[in-house]
C-alpha positions in Angstrom: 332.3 166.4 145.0 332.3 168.7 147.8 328.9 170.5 146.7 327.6 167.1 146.4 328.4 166.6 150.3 326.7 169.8 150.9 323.6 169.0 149.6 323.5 165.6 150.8 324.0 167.2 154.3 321.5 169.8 153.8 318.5 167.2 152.8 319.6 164.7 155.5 318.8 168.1 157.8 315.9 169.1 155.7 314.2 165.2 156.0 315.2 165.5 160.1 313.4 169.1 160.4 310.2 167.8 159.4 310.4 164.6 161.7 311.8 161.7 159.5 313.7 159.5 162.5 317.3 160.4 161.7 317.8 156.2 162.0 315.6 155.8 158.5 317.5 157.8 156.6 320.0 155.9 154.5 323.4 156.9 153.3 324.2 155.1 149.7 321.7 152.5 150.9 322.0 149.0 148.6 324.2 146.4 147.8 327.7 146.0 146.1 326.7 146.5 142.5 324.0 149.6 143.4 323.1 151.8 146.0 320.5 154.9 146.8 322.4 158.0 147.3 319.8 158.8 150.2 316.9 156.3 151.1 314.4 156.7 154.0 313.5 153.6 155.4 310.4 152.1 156.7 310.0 151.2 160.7 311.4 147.9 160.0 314.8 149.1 158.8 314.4 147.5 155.9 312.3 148.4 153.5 312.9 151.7 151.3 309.6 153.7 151.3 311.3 156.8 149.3 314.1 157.2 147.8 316.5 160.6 146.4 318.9 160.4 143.5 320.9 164.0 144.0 322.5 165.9 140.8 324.7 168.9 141.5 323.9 171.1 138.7 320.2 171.0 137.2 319.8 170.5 133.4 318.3 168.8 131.4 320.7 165.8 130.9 321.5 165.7 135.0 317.1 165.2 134.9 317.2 162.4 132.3 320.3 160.7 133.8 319.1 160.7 137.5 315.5 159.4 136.2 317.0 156.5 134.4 319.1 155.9 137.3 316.0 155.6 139.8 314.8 153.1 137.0 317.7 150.8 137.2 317.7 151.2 140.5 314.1 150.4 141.2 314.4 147.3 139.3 317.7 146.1 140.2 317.2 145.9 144.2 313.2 145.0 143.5 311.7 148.2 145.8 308.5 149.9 145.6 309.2 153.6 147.3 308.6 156.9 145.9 311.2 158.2 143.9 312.7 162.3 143.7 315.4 164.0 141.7 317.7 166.3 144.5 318.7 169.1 142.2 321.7 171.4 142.9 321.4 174.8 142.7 324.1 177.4 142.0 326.7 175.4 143.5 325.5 175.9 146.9 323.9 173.7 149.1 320.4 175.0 148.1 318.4 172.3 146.2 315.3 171.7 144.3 313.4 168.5 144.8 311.3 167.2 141.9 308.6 163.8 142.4 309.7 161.4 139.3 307.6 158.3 141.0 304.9 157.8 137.4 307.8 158.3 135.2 310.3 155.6 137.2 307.4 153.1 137.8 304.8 154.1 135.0 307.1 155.1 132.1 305.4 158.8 132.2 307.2 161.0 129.9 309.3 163.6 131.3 308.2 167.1 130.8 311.1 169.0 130.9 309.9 172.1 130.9 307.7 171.9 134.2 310.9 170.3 136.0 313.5 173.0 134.9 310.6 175.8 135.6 312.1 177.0 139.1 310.6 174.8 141.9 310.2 176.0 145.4 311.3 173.8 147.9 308.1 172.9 150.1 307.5 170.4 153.4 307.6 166.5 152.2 305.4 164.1 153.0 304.8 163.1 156.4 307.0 159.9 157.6 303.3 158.9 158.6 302.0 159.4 155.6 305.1 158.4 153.0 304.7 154.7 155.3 300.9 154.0 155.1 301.6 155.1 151.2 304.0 152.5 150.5 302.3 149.9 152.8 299.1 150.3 150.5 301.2 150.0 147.4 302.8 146.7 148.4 299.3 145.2 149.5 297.8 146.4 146.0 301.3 144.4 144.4 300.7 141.9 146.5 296.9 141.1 145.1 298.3 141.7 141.8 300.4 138.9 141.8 298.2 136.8 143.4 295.5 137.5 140.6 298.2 137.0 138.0 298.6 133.8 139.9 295.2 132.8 139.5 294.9 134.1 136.0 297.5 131.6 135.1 295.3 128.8 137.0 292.5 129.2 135.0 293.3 127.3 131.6 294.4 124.6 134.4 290.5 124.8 136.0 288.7 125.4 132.7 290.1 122.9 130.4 292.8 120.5 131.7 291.1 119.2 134.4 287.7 118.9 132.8 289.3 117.0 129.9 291.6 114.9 132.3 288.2 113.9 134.2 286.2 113.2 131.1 288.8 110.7 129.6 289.1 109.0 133.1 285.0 109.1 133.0 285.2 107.9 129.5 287.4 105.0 130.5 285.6 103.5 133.3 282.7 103.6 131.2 284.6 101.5 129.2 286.2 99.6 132.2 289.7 100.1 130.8 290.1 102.2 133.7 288.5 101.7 137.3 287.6 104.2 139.9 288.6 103.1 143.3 289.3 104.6 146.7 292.6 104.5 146.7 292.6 105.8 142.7 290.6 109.0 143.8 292.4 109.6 147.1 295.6 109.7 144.4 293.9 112.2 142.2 292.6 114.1 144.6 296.1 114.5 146.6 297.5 115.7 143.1 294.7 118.5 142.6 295.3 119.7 145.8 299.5 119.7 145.3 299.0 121.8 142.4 296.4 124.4 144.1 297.9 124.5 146.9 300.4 127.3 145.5 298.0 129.5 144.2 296.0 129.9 147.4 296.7 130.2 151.1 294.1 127.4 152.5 292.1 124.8 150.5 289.0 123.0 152.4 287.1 120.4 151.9 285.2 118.6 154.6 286.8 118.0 157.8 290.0 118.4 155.6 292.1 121.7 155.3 295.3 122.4 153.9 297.1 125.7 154.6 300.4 127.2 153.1 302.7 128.8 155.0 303.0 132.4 153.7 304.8 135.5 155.0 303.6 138.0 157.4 
């Protein structure tokens, strides 16, 4: 336990040397049920934009372990940072640091060999950098979910309304069903309720309708 202090110590000092602000970096950062043995935080505070599981001893098991780890980590408290292995060496406060981001997010197969081949330690990534990194990678999640959001409207836009509007067509043809004003106000209000979700302002005439979203 004490080595473990050590190295925590010595990458806290390492992270400050090349300019992380010493108020980013996290202690067991998290909640009750999980926490980040060291997380640097984003200007805000709040946001993790990397994050380092440390082993004491480096093998092959200590790899796979802290790997899954980072996994149930990234998906428990819902983050999007840059994940690295702290490995022990010697039981000193010397440590290796390995990048494991593709295989926590992307499922990339560990290659074992390259990670226990000796590793010299080098100078991270900029705060700078590591920041407008994970800034990117949130806007690129945050189209993708908007596109899956979308996606999901389309059977709505291709079939369901078309076939709702033929039938109502159909049936004032027949005059079993009239259009009036107040009928197509109704419909219209209902189309706009259930697009309203998918995108941040709808407009039509002099009429817009925004939806409050986060900055």
């Amino acid at each position: 336990m004490d080595n473990y202090k050590n190295i925590e110590d010595r990458l806290i000092d390492y992270l400050k040397e090349y300019g992380y602000p010493p108020e980013c970096i996290a202690i067991n950062w998290g909640d009750s049920k999980m926490a980040i043995d060291v997380a640097v935080l984003s200007e805000n505070l709040i946001t993790p934009i990397a994050v380092y599981e440390i082993k004491q001893i480096k093998t092959e098991k200590s790899v796979e372990r802290g790997i899954n780890n980072l996994k149930r980590i990234a998906n428990s408290l819902k983050i999007n940072a840059s994940c690295f292995l702290v490995l022990g060496k010697d039981n000193s406060a010397e440590f290796e640091i390995i990048d494991v981001t593709k295989n926590v997010y992307n499922n990339e197969p560990i290659n074992l060999p390259s990670i226990m081949a000796p590793t010299p330690l080098k100078p991270p990534i900029s705060y700078g950098n590591l920041q407008s990194g994970n800034a990117s990678k949130e806007l690129a999640k945050k189209i993708k979910n908007r596109q899956n959001k979308i996606d999901h409207l389309k059977p709505v836009c291709w079939f369901i309304f078309p076939f709702i509007a033929t039938v109502l067509l159909v049936l004032d043809a027949l005059k079993v069903y009239e259009f009036t004003a107040l009928r197509l106000s109704v419909i219209g209000a209902v189309s706009i309720i259930v697009l309203v979700p998918f995108f941040s302002e709808i407009s039509w005439k002099d009429f817009s309708f925004k939806r409050k979203t986060d900055k």
